[in-house]
N, C-alpha and C positions, 0 to 999 in steps of 0.2 A: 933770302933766296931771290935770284933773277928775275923779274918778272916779264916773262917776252909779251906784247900785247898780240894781235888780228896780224897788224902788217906784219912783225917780225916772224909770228909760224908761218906766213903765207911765204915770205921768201924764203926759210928755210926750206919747206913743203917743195918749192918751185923746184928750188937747186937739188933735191933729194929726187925727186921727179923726173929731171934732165928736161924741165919747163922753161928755166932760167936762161939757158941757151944750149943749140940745137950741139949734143953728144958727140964725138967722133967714134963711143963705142961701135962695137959688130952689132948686128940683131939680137943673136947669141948673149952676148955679153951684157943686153938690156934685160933680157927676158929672166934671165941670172940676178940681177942688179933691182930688181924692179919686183921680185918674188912672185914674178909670174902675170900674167894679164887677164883682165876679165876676159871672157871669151864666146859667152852665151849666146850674141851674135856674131856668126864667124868671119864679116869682113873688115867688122870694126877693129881690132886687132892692129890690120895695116897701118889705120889711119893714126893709131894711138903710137905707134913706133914711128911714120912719118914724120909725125908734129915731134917728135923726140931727138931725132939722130939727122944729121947732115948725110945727106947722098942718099938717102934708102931709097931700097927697088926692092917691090914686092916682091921679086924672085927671090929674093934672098930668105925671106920668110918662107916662102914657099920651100924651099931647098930645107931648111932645115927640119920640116914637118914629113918632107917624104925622107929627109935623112934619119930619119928617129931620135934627133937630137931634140925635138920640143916637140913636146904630145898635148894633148886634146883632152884633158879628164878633169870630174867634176873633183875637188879640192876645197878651197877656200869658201869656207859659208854652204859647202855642196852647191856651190855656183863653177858652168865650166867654165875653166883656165887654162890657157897656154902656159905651162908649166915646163923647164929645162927638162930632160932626161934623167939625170944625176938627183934634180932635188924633188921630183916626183916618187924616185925608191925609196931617197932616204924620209921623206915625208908623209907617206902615204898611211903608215900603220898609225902613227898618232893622232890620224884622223879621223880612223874604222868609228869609232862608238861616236863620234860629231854625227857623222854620215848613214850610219843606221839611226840614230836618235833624230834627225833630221826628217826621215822617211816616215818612222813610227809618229812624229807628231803630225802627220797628216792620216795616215792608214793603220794608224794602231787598234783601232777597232778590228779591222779588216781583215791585222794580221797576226791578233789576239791568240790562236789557237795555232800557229804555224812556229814551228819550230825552227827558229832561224838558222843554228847549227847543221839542222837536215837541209835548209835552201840551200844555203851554202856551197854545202858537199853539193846537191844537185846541180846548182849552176854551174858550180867549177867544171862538173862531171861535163855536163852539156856542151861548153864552152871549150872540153879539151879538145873534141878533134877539129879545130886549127878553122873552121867556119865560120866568119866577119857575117851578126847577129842583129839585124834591130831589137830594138826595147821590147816591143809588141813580140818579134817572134822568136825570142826568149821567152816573154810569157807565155803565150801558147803552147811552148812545151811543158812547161812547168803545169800551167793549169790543170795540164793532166791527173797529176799526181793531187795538187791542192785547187779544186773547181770553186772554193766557195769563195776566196776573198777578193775575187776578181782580176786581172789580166792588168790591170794597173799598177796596182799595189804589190804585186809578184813583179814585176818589171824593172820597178824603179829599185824595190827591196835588193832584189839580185843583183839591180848594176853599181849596188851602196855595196855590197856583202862581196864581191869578188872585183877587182881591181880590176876596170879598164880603161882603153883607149878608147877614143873617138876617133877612125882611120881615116886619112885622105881618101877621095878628093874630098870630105869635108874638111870646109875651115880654106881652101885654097882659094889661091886670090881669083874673085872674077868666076868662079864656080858654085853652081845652085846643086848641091850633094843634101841625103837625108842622111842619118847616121846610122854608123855601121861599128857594132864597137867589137873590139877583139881582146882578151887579158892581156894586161900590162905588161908581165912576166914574158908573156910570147913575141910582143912587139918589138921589147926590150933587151929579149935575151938574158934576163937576170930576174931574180925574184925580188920584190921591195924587200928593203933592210927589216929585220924582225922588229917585233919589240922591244924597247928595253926594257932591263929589269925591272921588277916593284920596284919604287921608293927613287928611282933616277928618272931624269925627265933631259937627256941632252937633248935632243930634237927639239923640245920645249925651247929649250934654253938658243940655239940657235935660229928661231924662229923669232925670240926676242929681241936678239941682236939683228939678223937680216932685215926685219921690220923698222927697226929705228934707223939703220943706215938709208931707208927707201923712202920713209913716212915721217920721220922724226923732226923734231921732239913732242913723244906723243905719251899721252897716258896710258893704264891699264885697261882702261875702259875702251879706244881708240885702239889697241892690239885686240880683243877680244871680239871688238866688230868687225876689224879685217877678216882675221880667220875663222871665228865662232867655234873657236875649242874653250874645254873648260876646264880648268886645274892649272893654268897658267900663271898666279898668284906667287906659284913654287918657284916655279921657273926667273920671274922675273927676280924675286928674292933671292935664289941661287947667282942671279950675273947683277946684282944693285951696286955691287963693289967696285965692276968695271963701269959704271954710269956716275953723271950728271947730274944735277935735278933742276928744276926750275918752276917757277907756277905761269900760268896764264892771266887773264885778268878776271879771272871766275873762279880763283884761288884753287883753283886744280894742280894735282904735283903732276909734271913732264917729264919727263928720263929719255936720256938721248946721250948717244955715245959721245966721249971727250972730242975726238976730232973729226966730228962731223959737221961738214959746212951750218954755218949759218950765218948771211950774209946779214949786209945792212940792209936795215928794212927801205932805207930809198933808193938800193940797188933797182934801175928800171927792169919794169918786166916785160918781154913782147908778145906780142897779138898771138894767142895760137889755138888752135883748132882743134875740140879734143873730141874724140868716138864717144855714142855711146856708152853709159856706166863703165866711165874711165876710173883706172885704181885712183888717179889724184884726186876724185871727192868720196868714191867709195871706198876709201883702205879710213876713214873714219868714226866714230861714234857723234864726234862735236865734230862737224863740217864749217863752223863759219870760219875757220880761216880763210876757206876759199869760196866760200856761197853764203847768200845771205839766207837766213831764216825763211825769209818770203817767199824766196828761188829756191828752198831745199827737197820740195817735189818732184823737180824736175830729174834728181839725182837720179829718181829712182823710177822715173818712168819712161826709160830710155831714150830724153831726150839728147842731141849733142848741142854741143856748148861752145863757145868763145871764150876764153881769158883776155879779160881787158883789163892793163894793169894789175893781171893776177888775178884779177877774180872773175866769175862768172857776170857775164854782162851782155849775153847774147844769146841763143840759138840758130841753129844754123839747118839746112836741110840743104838737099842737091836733087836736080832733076835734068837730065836732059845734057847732062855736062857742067850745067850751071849753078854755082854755090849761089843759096841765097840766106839772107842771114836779117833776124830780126832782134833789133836790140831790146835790152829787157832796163835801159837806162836810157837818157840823150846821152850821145855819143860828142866830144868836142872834135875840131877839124882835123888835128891829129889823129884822132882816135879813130876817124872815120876812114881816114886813108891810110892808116896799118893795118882796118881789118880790110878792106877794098884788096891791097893788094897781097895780103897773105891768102885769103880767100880765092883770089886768082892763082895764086900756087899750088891750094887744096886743091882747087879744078883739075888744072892740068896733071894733078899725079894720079885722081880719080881717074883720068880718062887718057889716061899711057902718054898722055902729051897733047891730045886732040881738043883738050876742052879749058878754056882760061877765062871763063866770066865769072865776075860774082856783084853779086849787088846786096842793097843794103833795102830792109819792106820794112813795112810797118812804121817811116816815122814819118 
């Protein structure tokens, strides 16, 4: 079997990404392609489709959040996502018992005695006449009926147990919004696709496929930290026929669709600038493709980052217009002046055009 080492998944990872170089896709078409984007802070988003596609203008993101073509809902890992319209219905049910089990391992004391089938039915109830709800004032009605497990854990419970949006102006470019969430179904105009039958798992199974076309070549283990569903074992064995395999250098098996890019590992890679808890380190379990062990904190604590030659080799912050960027390596003279001037690019799209500095601290 193949053994791809560190470089070779990282340029695959890159070109699966649209890291390798900058997309001609639509917005649309990444957000599709890309299975969605982390979302939990709602400006970062822009900057992760920026660094991606040639010509973006945050209007265009914008447009299609007020279009109801990409909505706002918590999904992957019950982390929110920018999610297509189309694969937020047909995705949403295989997700129910991740997203309640999600809630319950923090509040399951709390919601020990509550019958989640009656939340359910109440939220839904609550939520039909057409009124766009914070989290809190969801619960306050609820509490009514259940006072004891507290206004938190009925909140969260309810916004797991009945499907919603997170409505503009949250999420839009350049706008400080609280969230206001309204049911899927009403936003959408369509009810999410049911469940399938016992014992079939398509959605399963198309989830394994769109993840390797996005993240690939990546293990079982590496699909399962992307999404955090569980029974996926099936599914991957159900589509192994149409797959690949290959090991890593930690003799792990890989599975990755037949023709999906994977380039040469000395294909160059350019400077680019990625948002906070970007999917290209967090759609992983084993992140060193792209960060090293030592940098693997940062993944997760909403730092943003630089790719230098692919991998993580910087942090970067902005203030005032001005990107500034601290490397987490020495930098060679090349290296200095790719991120110098993509970083002036970062500027100016941060700041509609007004702002093009960027410097380099800490060395």
């Amino acid at each position: 079997m193949t053994v791809l080492d560190d470089r070779a998944l990282n340029r695959a990872a890159l070109a699966r990404q649209l890291l390798l170089e900058r997309s001609a896709m639509t917005p649309q078409e990444a957000v599709v392609h890309l299975c969605g984007l982390q979302a939990q802070e709602p400006q970062e988003p822009f900057t992760g489709l920026w660094a991606r596609l040639s010509g973006f203008e945050a209007s265009a993101l914008d447009g299609l959040l007020t279009g109801r073509s990409v909505v706002r809902t918590h999904l992957m890992r019950r982390t929110v996502h920018l999610v297509a319209a189309d694969d937020v219905l047909a995705w949403r049910a295989r997700h129910d018992a991740m997203l309640r089990q999600k809630v319950l391992g923090v509040y399951r004391r709390e919601l020990d005695d509550v019958d989640l089938g009656e939340l359910a039915s109440s939220a839904g109830a609550l939520m039909a006449d057409g009124q766009p709800r914070t989290m809190a004032g969801i619960a306050e009605v609820l509490a009514e009926r259940w006072p004891a497990p507290g206004r938190r854990a009925l909140g969260e419970m309810a916004v797991a147990l009945v499907p919603m949006v997170q409505m503009p102006p949250r999420g839009l470019w350049g706008v400080k919004a609280g969230v206001r969430n309204t049911p899927l179904a009403d936003w959408l105009g369509r009810d999410p696709d049911p469940p399938a039958p016992e014992g079939s798992d398509p959605v399963g199974e198309t989830l394994v496929r769109r993840y390797l076309a996005a993240f690939g070549p990546a293990a079982s283990a590496d699909l399962r930290a992307w999404c955090g569903l569980a029974g996926l074992p099936k599914a991957v064995a159900a589509v192994r026929g149409e797959l690949v395999a290959f090991r890593d250098d930690r003799g792990r098996e890989l599975l990755d669709l037949p023709g999906a890019p994977r380039p040469d590992p000395d294909t160059p890679a350019p400077v680019r600038f990625l948002p906070a808890f970007d999917n290209a380190i967090l759609g992983y379990h084993d992140r060193s493709r792209i960060i090293d062990d030592a940098h693997r904190g940062l993944s997760v604590e909403g730092a943003r980052v630089v790719l230098v030659d692919g991998r993580v080799g910087a942090t970067w912050t902005v203030e005032a217009g001005a990107v500034s960027v601290t490397p987490l390596r020495p930098f060679t003279r090349g290296e200095r002046g790719a991120v110098v001037e993509e970083g002036r690019s970062l500027a100016s799209f941060l700041s509609d055009g007004a702002g093009d500095e960027a410097r380099i601290t800490g060395t």
